[in-house]
Every structure is written in C-alpha cells, then in structure tokens.
C-alpha positions as protocol buffer text, in pm:
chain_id: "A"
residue {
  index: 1
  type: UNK
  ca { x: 9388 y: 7210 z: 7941 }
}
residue {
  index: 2
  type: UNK
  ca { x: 8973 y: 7260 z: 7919 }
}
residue {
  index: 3
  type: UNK
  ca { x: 8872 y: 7377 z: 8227 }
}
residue {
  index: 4
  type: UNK
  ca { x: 8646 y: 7095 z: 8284 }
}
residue {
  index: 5
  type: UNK
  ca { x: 8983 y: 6865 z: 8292 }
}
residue {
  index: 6
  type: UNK
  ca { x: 9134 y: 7061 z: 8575 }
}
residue {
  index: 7
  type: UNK
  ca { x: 9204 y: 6924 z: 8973 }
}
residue {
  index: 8
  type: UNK
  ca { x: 8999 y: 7105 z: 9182 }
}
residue {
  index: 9
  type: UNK
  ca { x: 9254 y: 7065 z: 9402 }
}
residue {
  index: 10
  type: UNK
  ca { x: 9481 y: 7255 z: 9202 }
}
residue {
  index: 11
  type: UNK
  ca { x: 9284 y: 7540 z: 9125 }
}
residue {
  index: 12
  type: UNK
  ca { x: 9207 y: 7611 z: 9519 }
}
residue {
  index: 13
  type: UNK
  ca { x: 9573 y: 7572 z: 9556 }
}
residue {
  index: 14
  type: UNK
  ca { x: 9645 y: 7846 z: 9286 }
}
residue {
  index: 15
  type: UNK
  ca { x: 9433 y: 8098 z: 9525 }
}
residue {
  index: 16
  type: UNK
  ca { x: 9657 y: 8059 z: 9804 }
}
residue {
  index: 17
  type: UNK
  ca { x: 9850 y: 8396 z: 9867 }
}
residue {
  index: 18
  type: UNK
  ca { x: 10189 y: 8281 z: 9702 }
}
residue {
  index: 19
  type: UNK
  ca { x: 10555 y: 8487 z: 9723 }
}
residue {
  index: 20
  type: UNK
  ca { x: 10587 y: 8581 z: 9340 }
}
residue {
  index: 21
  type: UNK
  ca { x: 10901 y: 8742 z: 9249 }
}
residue {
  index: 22
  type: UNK
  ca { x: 10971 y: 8885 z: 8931 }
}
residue {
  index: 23
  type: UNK
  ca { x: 11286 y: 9046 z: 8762 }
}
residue {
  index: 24
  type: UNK
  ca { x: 11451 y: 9134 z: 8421 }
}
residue {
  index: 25
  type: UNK
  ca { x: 11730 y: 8978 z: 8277 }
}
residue {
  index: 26
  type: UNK
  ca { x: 12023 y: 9237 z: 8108 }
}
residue {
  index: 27
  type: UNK
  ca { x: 11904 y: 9068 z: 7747 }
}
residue {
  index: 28
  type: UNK
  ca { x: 11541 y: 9209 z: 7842 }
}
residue {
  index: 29
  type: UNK
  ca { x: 11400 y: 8855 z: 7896 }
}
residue {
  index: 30
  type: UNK
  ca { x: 11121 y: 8871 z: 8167 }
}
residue {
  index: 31
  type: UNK
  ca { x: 11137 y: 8626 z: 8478 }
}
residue {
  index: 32
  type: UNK
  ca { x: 10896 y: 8523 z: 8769 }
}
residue {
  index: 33
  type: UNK
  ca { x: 10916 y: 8259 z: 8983 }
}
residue {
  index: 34
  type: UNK
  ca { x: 10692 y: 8139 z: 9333 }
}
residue {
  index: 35
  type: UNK
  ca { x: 10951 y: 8185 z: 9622 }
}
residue {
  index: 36
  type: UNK
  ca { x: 10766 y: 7842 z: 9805 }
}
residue {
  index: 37
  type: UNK
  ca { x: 10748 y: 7624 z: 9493 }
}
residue {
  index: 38
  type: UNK
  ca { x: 11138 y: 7629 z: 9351 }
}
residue {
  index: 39
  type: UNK
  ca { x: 11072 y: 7429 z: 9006 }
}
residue {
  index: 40
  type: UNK
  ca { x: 10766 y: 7701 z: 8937 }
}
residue {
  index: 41
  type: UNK
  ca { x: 10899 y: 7973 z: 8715 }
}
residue {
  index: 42
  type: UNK
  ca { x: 10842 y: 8139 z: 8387 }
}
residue {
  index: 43
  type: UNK
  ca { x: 11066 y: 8346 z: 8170 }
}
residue {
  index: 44
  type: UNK
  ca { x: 10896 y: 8554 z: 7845 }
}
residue {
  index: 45
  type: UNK
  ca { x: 11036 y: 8724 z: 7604 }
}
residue {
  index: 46
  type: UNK
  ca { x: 10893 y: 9112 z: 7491 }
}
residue {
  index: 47
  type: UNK
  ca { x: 10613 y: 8979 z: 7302 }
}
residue {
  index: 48
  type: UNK
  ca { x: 10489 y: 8685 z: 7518 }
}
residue {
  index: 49
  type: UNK
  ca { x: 10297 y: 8697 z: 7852 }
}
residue {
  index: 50
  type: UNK
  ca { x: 10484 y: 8683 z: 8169 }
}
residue {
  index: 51
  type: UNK
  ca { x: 10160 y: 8633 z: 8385 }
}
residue {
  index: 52
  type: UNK
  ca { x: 10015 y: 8344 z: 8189 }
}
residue {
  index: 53
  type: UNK
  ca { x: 10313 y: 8154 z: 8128 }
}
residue {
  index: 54
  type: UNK
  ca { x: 10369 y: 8192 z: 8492 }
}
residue {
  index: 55
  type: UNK
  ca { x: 10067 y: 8060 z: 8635 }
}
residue {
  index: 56
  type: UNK
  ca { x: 10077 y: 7756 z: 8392 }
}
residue {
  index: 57
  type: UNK
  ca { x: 10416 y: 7666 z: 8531 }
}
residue {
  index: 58
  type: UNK
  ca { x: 10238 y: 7709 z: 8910 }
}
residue {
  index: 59
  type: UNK
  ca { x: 9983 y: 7488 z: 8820 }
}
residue {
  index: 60
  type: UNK
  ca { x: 10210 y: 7208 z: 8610 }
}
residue {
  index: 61
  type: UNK
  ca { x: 10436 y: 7205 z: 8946 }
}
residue {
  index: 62
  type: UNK
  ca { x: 10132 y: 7183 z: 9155 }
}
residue {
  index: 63
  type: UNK
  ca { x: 10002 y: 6872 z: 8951 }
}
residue {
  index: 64
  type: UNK
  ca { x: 10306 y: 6720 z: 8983 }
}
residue {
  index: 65
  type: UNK
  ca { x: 10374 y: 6772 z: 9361 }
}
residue {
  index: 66
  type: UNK
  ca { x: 9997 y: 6618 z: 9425 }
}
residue {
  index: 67
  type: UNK
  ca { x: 10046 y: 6362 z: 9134 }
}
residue {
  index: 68
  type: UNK
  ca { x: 10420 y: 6250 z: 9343 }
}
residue {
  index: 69
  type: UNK
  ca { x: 10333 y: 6298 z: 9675 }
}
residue {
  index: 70
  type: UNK
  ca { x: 10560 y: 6535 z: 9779 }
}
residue {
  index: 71
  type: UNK
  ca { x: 10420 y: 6795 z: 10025 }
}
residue {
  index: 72
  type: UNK
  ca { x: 10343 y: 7139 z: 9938 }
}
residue {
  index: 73
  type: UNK
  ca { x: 10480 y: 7383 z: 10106 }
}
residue {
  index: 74
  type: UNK
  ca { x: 10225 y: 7653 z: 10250 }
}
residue {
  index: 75
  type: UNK
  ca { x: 10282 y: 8053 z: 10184 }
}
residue {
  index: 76
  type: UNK
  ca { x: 10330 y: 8291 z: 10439 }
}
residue {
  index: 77
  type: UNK
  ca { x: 10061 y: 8375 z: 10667 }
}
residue {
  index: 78
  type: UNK
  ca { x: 9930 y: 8738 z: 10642 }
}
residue {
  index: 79
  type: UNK
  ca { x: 10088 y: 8950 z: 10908 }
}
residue {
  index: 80
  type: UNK
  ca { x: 9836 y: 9040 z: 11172 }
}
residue {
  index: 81
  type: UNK
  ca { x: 9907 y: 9260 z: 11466 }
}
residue {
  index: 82
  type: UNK
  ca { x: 9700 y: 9315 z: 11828 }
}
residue {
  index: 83
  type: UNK
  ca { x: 9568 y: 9685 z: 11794 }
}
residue {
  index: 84
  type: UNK
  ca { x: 9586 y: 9715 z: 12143 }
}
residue {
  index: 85
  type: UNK
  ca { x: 9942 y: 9598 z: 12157 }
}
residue {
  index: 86
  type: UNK
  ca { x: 10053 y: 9825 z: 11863 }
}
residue {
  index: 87
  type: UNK
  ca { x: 9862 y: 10148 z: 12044 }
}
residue {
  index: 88
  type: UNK
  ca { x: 10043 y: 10085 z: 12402 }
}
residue {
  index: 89
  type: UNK
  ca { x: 10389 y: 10089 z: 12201 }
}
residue {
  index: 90
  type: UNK
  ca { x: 10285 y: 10390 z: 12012 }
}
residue {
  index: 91
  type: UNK
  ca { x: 10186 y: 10611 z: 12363 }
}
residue {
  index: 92
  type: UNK
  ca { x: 10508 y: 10435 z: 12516 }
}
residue {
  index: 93
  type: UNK
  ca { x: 10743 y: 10598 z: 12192 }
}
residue {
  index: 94
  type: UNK
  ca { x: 10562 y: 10921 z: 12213 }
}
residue {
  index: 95
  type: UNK
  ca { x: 10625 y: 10967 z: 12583 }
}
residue {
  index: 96
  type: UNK
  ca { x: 10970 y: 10856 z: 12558 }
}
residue {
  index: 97
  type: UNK
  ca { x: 10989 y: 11130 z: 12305 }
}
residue {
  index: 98
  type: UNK
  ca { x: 10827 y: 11382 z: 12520 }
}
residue {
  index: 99
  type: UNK
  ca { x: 11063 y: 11268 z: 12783 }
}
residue {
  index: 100
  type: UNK
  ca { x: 11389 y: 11321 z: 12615 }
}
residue {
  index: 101
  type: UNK
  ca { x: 11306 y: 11653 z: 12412 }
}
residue {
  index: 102
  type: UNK
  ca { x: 11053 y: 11788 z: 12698 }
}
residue {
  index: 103
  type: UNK
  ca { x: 11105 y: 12117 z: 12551 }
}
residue {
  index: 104
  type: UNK
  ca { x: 10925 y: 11969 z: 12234 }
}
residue {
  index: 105
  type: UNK
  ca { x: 10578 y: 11832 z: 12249 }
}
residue {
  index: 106
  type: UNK
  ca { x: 10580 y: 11462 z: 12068 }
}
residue {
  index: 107
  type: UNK
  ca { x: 10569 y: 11470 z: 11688 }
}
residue {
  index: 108
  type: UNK
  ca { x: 10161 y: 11493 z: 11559 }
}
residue {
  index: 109
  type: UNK
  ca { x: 10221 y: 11261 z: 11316 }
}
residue {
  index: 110
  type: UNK
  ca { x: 10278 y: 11059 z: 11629 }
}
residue {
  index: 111
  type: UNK
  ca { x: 10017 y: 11161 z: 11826 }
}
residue {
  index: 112
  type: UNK
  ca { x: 9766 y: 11129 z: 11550 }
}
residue {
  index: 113
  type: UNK
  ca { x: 9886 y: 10749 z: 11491 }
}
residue {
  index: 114
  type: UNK
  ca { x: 9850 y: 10726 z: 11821 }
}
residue {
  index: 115
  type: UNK
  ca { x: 9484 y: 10806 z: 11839 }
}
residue {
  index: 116
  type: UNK
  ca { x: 9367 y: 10654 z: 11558 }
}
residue {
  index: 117
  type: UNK
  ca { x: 9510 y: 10334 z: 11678 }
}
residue {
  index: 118
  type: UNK
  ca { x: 9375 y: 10392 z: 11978 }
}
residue {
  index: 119
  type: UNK
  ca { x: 9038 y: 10408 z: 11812 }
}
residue {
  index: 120
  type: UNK
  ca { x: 9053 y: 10113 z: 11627 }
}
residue {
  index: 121
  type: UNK
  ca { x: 9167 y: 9898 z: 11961 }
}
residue {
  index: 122
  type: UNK
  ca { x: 8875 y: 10035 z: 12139 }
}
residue {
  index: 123
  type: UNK
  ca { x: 9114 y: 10206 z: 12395 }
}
C-alpha cells in the first residue's frame, strides 16, 4: 500500500511497544506473532523476510480491528519501579545479610547496588 494510502491511525498504532514472539519450526520455517493481537502472525521461509511479512500482518489486523470495531487491546505498560522503594529493600537485604552471617560483612556487589540506588533516589 503507498504510504500516502495508509490510516494514520494505524501507523501510530504500529509504534506502540507490542509483545512479539518469535520461534522456529523443526522444518526451519520462521514464525512471529504479537502476543496482544492473536490473528497477527507471520511465518517465512529461509529466503523471505520474517520482519516485513510480520509487520504487514500487524498492520492488516490492525485495519481490520478499526475497520470492525472491535477494540484493541493495549500492550503492556513498561515496568517502572520507585527508586526510593527499591533502595530501602536493598539496605533491608543487606542488613538481613549482615545479620545472619555477622561474621561476614554484606556482599559488595550488594553494597555497591545499594549505593548507587541510593544515589539515583536522592537518599
């Protein structure tokens, strides 16, 4: 399709971070399919390309979803964590540590985690 043909909708929908999965089959046939859209997967052979055949198949299932009306699903959110939160567990591990082995100090690698998170939470 000429770019000039395509949704707009579409193509901001293809940025979205999607759950791609890809595999081999025992014949050698190349798969990949988008874990939130079921019906959009590709399978390619040695000499064609996985990737493109892929990401037509996203954005035929896409066109139909809008073109039916059936929602589309959204992918998973990007993982975020509270720095401050993730540097109070780290000290609380490392003195549990220091607590049962108190003939050990706590691991550096630890300790050094432990810091540097500490850093980045302002703490």
């Amino acid at each position: 399709m000429p770019q000039s043909e395509r949704n707009p909708r579409v193509e901001e929908l293809l940025q979205r971070p999607w759950t791609i999965t890809t595999g081999m089959k025992a014949d050698g046939t190349r798969w990949a399919r988008c874990r939130e859209i079921e019906h959009a997967v590709a399978y390619a052979g040695p000499s064609e390309n996985l990737d493109e055949l892929f990401w037509d198949s996203l954005r035929a299932s896409l066109e139909a979803m809008i073109e039916s009306g059936e929602p589309i699903p959204a992918p998973p959110s990007p993982i975020t964590f509270d720095l401050k939160t993730v540097y109070a567990v780290a000290v609380q591990r490392m003195e549990a540590a220091s607590d049962e082995f108190e003939t050990r100090p706590a691991p550096t690698a630890v300790s050094a985690m432990a810091a540097t998170v500490g850093e980045v939470a302002g703490v």
